[in-house]
PDB file of N, CA, C and O in Angstrom:
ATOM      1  N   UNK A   1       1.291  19.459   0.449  1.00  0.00           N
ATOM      2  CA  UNK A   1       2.409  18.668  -0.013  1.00  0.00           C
ATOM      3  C   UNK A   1       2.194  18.401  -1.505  1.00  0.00           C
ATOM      4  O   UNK A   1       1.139  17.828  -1.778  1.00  0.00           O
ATOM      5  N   UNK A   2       2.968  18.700  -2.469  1.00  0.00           N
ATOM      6  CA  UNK A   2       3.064  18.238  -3.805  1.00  0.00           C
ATOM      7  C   UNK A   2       3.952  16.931  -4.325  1.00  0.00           C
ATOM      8  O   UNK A   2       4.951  16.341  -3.912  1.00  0.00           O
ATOM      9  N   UNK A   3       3.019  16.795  -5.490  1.00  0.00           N
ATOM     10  CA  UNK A   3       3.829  15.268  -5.749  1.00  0.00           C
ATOM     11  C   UNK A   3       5.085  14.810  -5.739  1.00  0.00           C
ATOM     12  O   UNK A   3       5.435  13.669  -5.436  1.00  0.00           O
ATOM     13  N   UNK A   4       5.783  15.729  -6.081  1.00  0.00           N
ATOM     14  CA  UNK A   4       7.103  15.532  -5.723  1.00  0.00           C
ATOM     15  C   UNK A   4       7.453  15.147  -4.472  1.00  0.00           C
ATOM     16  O   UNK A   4       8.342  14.328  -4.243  1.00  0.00           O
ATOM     17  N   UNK A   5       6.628  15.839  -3.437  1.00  0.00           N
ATOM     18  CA  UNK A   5       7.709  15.216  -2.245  1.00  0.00           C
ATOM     19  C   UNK A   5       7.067  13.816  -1.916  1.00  0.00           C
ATOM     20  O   UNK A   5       7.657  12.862  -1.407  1.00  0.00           O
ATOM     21  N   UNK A   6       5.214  13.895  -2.458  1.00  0.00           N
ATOM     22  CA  UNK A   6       5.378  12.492  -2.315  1.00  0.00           C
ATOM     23  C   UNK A   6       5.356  11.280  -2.609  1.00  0.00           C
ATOM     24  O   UNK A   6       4.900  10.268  -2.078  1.00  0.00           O
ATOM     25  N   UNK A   7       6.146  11.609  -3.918  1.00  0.00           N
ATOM     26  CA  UNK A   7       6.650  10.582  -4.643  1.00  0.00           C
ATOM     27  C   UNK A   7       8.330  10.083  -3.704  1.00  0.00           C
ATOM     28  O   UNK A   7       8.869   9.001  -3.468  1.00  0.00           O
ATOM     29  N   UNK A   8       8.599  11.219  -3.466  1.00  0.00           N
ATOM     30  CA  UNK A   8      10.214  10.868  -2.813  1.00  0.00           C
ATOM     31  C   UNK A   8      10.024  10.362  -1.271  1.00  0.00           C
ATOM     32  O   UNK A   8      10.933   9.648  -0.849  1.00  0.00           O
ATOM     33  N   UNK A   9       9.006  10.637  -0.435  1.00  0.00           N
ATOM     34  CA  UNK A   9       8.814  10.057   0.623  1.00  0.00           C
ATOM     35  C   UNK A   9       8.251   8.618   0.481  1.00  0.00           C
ATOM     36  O   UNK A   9       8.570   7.751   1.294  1.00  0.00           O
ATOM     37  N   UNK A  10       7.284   8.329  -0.712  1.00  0.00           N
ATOM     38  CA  UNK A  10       7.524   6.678  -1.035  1.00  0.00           C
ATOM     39  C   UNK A  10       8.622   6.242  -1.241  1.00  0.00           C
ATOM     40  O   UNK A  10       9.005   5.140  -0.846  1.00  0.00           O
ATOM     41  N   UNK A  11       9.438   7.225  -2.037  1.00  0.00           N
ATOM     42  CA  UNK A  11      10.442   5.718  -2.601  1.00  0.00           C
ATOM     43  C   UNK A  11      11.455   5.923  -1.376  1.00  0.00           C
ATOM     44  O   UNK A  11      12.162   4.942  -1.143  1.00  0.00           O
ATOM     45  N   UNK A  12      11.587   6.747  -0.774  1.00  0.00           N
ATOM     46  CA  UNK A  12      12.519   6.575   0.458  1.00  0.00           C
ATOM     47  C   UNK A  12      11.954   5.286   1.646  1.00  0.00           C
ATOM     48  O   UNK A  12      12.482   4.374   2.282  1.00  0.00           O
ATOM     49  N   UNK A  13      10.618   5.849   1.478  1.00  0.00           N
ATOM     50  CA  UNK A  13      10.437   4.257   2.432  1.00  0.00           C
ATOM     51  C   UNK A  13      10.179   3.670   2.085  1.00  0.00           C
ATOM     52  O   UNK A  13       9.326   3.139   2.796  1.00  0.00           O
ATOM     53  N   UNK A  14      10.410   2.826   0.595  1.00  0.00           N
ATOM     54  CA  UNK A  14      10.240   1.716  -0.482  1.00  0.00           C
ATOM     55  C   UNK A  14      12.035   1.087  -0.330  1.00  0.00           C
ATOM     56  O   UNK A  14      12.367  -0.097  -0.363  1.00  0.00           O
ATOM     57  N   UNK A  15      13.002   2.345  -0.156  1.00  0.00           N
ATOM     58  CA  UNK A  15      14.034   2.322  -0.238  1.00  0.00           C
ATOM     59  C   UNK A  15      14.709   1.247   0.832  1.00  0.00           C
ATOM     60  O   UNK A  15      15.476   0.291   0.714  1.00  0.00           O
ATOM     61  N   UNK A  16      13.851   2.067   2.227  1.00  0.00           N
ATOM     62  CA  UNK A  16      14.757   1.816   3.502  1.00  0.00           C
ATOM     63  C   UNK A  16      14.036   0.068   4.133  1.00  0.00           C
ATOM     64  O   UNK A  16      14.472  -0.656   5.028  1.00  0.00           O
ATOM     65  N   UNK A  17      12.834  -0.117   3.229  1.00  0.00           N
ATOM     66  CA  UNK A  17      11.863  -1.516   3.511  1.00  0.00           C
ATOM     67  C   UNK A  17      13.209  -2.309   2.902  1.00  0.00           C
ATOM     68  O   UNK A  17      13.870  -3.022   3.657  1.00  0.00           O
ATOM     69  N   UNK A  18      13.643  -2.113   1.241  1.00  0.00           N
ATOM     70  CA  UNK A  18      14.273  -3.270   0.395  1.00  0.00           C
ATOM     71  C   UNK A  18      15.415  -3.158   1.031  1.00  0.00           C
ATOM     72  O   UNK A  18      16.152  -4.121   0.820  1.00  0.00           O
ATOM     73  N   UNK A  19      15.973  -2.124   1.928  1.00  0.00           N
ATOM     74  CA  UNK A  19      17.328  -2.216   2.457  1.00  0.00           C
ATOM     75  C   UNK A  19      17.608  -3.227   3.846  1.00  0.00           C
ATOM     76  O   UNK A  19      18.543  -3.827   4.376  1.00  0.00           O
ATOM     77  N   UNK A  20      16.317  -3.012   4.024  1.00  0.00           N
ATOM     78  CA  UNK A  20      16.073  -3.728   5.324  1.00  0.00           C
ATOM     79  C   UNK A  20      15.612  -5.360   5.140  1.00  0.00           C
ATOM     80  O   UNK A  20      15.386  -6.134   6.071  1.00  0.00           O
ATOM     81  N   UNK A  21      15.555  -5.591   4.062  1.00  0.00           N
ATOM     82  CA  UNK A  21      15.092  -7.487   3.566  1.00  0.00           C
ATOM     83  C   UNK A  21      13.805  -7.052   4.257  1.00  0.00           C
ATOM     84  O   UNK A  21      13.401  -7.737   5.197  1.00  0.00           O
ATOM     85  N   UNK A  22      12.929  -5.654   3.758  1.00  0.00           N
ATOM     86  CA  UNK A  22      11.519  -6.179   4.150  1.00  0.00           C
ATOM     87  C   UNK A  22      10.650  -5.595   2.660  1.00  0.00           C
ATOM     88  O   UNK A  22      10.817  -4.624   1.923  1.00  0.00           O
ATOM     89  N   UNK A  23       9.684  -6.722   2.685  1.00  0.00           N
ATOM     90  CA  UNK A  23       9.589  -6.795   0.806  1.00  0.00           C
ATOM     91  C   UNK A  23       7.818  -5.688   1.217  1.00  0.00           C
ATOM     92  O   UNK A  23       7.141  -5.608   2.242  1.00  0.00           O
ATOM     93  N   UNK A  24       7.682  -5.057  -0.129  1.00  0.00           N
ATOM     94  CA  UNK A  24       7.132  -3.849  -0.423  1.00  0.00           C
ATOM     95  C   UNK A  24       5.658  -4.630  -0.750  1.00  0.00           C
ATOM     96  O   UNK A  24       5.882  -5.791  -1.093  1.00  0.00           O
ATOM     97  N   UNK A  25       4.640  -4.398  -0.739  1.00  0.00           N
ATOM     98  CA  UNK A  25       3.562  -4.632  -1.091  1.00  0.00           C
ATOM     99  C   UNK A  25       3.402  -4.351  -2.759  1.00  0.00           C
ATOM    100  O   UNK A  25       3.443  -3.345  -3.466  1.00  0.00           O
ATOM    101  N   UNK A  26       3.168  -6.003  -3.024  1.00  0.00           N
ATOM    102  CA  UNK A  26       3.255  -5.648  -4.551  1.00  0.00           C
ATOM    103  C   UNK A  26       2.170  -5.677  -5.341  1.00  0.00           C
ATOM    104  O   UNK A  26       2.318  -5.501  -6.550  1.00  0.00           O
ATOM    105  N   UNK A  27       0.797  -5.921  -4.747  1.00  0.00           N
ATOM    106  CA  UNK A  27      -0.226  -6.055  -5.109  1.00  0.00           C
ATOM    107  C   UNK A  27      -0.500  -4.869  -5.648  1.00  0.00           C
ATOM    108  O   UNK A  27      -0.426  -3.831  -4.989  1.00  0.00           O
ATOM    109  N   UNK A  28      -0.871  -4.909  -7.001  1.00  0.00           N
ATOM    110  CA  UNK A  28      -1.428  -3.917  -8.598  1.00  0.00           C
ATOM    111  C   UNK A  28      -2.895  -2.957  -7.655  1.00  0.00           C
ATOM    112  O   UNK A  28      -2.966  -1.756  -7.915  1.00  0.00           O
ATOM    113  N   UNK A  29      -3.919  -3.525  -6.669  1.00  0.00           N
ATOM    114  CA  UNK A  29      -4.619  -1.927  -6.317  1.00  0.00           C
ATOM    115  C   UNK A  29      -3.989  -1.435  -5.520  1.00  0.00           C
ATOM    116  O   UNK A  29      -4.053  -0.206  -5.547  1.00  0.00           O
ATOM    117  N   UNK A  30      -3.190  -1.974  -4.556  1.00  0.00           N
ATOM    118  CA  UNK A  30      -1.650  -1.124  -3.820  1.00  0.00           C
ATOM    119  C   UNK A  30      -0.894  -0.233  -4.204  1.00  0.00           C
ATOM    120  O   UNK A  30      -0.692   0.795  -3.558  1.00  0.00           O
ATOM    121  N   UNK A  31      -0.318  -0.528  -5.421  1.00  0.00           N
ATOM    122  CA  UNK A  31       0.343   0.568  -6.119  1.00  0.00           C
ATOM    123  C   UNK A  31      -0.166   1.359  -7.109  1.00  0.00           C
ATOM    124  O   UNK A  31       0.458   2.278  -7.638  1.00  0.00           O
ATOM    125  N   UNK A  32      -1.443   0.981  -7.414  1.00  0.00           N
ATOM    126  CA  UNK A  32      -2.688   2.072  -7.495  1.00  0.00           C
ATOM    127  C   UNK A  32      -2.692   3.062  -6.903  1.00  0.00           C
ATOM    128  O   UNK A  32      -2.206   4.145  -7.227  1.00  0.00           O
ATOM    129  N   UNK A  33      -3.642   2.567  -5.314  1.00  0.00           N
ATOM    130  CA  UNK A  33      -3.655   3.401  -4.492  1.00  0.00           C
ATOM    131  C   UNK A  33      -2.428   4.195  -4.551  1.00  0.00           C
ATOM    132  O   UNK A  33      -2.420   5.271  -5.150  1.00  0.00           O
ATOM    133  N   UNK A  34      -1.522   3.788  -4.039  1.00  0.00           N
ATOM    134  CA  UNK A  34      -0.540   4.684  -3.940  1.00  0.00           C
ATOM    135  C   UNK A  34      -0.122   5.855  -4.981  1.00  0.00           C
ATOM    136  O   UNK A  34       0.157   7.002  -4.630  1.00  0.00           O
ATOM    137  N   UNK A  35      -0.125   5.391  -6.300  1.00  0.00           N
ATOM    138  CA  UNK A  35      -0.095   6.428  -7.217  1.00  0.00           C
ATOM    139  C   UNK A  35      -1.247   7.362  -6.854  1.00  0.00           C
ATOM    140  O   UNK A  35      -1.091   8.574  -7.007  1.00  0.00           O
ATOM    141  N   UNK A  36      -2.367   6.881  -6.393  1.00  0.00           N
ATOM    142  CA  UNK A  36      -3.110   8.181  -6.306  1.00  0.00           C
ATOM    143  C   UNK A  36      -3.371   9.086  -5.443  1.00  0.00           C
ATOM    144  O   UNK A  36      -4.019  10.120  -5.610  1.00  0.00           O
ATOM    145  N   UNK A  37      -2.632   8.521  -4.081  1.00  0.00           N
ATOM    146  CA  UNK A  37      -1.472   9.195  -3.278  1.00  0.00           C
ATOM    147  C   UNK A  37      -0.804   9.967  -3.876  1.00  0.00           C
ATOM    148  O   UNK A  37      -0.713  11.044  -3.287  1.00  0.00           O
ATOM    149  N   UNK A  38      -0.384   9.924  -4.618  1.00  0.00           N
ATOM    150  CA  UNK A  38       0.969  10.451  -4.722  1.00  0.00           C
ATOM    151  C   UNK A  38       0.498  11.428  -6.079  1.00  0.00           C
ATOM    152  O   UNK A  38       1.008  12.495  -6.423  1.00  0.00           O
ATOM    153  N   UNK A  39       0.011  11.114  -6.353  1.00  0.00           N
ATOM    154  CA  UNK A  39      -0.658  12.661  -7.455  1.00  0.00           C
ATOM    155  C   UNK A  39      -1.864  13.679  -6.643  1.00  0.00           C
ATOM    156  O   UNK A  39      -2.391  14.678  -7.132  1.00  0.00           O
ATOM    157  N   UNK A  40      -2.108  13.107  -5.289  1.00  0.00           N
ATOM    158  CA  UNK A  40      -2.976  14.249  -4.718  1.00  0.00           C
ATOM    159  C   UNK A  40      -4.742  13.593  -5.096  1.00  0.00           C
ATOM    160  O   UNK A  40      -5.605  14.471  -5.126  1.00  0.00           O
ATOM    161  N   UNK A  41      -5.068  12.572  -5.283  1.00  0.00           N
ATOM    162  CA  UNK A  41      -6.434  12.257  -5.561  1.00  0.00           C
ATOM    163  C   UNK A  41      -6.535  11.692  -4.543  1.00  0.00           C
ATOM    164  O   UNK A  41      -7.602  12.009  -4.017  1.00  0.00           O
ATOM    165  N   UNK A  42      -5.921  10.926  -3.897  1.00  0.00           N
ATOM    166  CA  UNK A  42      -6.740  10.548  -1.966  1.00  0.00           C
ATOM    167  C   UNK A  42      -5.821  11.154  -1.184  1.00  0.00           C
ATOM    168  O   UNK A  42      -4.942  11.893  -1.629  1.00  0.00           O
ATOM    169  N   UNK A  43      -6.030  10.784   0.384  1.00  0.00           N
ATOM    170  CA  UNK A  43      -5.372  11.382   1.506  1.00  0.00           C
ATOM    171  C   UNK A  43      -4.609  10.512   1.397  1.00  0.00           C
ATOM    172  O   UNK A  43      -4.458   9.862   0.362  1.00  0.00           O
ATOM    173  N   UNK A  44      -3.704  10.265   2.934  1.00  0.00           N
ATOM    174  CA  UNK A  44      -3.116   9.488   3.222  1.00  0.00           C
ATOM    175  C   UNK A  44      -4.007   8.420   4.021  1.00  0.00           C
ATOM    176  O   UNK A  44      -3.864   7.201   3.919  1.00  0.00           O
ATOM    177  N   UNK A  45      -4.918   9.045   4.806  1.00  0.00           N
ATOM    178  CA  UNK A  45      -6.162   8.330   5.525  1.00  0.00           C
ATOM    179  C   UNK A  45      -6.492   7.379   4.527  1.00  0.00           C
ATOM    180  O   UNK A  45      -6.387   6.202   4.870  1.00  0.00           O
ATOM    181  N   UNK A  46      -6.814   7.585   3.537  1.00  0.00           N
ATOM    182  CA  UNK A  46      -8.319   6.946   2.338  1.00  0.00           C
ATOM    183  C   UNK A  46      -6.997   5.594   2.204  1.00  0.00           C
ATOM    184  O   UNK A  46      -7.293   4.442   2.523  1.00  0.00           O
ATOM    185  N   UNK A  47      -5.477   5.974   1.667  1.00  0.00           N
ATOM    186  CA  UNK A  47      -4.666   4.801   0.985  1.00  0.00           C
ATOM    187  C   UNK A  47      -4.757   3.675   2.385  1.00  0.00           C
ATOM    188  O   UNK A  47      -5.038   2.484   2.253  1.00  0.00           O
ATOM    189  N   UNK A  48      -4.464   4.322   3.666  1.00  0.00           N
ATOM    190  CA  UNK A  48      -4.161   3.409   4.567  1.00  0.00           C
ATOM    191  C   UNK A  48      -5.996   3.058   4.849  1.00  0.00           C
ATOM    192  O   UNK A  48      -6.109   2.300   5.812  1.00  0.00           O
ATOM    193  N   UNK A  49      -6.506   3.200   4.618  1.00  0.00           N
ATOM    194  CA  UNK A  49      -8.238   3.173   4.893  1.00  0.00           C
ATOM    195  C   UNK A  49      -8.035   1.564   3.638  1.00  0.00           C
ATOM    196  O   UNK A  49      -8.290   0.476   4.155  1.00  0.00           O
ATOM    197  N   UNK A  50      -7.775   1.565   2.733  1.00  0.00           N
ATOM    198  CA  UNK A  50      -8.290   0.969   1.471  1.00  0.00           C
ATOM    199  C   UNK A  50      -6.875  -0.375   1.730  1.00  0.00           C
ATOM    200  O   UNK A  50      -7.058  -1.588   1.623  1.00  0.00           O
ATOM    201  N   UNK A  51      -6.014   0.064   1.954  1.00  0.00           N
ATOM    202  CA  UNK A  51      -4.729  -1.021   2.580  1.00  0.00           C
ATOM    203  C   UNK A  51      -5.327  -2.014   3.891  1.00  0.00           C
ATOM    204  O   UNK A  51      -4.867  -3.143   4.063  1.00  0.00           O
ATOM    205  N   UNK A  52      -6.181  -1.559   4.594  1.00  0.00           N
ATOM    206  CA  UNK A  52      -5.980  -2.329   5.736  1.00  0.00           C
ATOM    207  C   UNK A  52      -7.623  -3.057   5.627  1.00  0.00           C
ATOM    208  O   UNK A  52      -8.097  -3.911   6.376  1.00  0.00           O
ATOM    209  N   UNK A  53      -8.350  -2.312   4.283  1.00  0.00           N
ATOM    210  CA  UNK A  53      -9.441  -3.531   3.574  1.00  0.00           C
ATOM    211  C   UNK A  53      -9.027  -4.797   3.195  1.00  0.00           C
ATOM    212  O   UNK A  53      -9.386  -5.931   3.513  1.00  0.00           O
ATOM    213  N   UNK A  54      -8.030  -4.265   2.300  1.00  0.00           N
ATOM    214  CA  UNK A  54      -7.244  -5.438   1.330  1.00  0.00           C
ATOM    215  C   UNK A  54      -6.893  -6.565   2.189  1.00  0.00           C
ATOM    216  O   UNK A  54      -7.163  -7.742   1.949  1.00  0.00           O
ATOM    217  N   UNK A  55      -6.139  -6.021   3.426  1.00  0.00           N
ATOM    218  CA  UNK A  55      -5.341  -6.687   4.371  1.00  0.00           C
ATOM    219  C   UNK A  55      -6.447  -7.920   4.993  1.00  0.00           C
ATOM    220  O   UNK A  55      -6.409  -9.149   4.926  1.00  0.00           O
ATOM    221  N   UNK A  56      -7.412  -6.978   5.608  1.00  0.00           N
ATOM    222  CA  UNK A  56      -8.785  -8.043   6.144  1.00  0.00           C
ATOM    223  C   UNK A  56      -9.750  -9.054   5.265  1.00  0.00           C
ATOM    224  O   UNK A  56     -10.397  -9.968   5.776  1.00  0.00           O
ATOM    225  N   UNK A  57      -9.738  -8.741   3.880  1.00  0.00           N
ATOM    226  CA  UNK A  57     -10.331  -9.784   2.428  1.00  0.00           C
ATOM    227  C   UNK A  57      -9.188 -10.178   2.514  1.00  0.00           C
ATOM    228  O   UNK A  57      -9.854 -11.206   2.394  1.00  0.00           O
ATOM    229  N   UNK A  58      -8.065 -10.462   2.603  1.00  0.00           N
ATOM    230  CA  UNK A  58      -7.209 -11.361   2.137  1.00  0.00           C
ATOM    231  C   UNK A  58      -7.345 -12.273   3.312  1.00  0.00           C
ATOM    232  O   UNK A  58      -7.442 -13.465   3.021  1.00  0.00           O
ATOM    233  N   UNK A  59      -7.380 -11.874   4.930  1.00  0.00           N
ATOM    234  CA  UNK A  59      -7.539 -12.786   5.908  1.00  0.00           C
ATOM    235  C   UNK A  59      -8.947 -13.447   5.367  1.00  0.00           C
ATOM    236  O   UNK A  59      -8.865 -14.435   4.638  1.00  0.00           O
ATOM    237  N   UNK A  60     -10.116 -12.963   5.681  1.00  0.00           N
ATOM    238  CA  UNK A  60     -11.260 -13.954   5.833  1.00  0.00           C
ATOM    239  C   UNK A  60     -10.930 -14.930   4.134  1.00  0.00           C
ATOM    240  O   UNK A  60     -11.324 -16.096   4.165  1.00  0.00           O
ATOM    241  N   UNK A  61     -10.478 -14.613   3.226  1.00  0.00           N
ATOM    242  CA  UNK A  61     -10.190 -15.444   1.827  1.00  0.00           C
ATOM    243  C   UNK A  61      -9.271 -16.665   2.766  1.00  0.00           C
ATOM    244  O   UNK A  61      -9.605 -17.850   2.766  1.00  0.00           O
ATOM    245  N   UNK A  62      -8.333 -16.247   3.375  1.00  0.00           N
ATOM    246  CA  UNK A  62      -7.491 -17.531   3.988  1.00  0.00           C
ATOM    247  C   UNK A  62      -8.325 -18.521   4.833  1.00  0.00           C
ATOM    248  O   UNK A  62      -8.397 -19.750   4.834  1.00  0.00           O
ATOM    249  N   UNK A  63      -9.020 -17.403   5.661  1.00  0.00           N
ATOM    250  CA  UNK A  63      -9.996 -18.352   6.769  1.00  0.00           C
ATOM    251  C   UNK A  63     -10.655 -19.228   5.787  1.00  0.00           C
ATOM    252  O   UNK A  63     -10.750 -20.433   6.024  1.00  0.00           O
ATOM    253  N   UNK A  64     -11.143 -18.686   4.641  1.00  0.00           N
ATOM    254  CA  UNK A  64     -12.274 -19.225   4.532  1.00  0.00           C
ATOM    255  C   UNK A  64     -11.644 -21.050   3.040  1.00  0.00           C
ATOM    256  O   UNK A  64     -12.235 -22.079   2.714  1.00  0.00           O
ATOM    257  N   UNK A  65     -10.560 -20.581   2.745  1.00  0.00           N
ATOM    258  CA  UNK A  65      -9.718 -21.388   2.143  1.00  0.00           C
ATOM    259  C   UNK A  65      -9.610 -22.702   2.990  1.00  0.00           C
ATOM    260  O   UNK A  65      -9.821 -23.840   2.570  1.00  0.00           O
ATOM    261  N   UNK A  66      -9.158 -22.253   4.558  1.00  0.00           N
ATOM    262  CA  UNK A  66      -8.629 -23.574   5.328  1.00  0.00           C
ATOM    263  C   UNK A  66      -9.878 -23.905   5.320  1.00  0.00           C
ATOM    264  O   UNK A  66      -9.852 -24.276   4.146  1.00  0.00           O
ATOM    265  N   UNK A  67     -11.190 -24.129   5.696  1.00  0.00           N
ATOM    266  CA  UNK A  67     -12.275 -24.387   5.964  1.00  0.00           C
ATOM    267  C   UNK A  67     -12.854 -25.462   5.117  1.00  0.00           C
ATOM    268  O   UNK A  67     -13.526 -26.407   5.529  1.00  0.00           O
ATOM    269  N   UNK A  68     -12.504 -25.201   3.832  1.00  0.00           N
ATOM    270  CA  UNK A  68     -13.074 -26.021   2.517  1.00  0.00           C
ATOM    271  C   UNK A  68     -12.379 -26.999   2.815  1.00  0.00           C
ATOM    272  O   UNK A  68     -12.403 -28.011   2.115  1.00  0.00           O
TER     273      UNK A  68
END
């Protein structure tokens, strides 16, 4: 797959999220990652590998927020 298509398969489902009132992940190593998706330097594995890190440091940061 070349960048082109997947640059257009993001913004189609960037498209059909904002069409839908569902808001895009706006966090700056998110759309990192994704650019480097999308030029061919990771898989799709590695972006969703490195997304669902982010996802779990942001939980234990909350856990650990209510706690204090």
């Amino acid at each position: 797959m070349d960048e082109g298509t997947r640059r257009a398969i993001f913004d189609r489902a960037r498209d059909r999220a904002e069409a839908a009132g569902t808001p895009i992940e706006s966090d700056p190593r998110f759309i990192g990652w994704v650019e480097l998706w999308i030029i061919g330097e990771i898989d799709l594995n590695e972006l969703k590998r490195r997304y669902s890190d982010l996802l779990v440091s942001r939980n234990v940061r909350s856990r650990i927020s209510r706690l204090v």
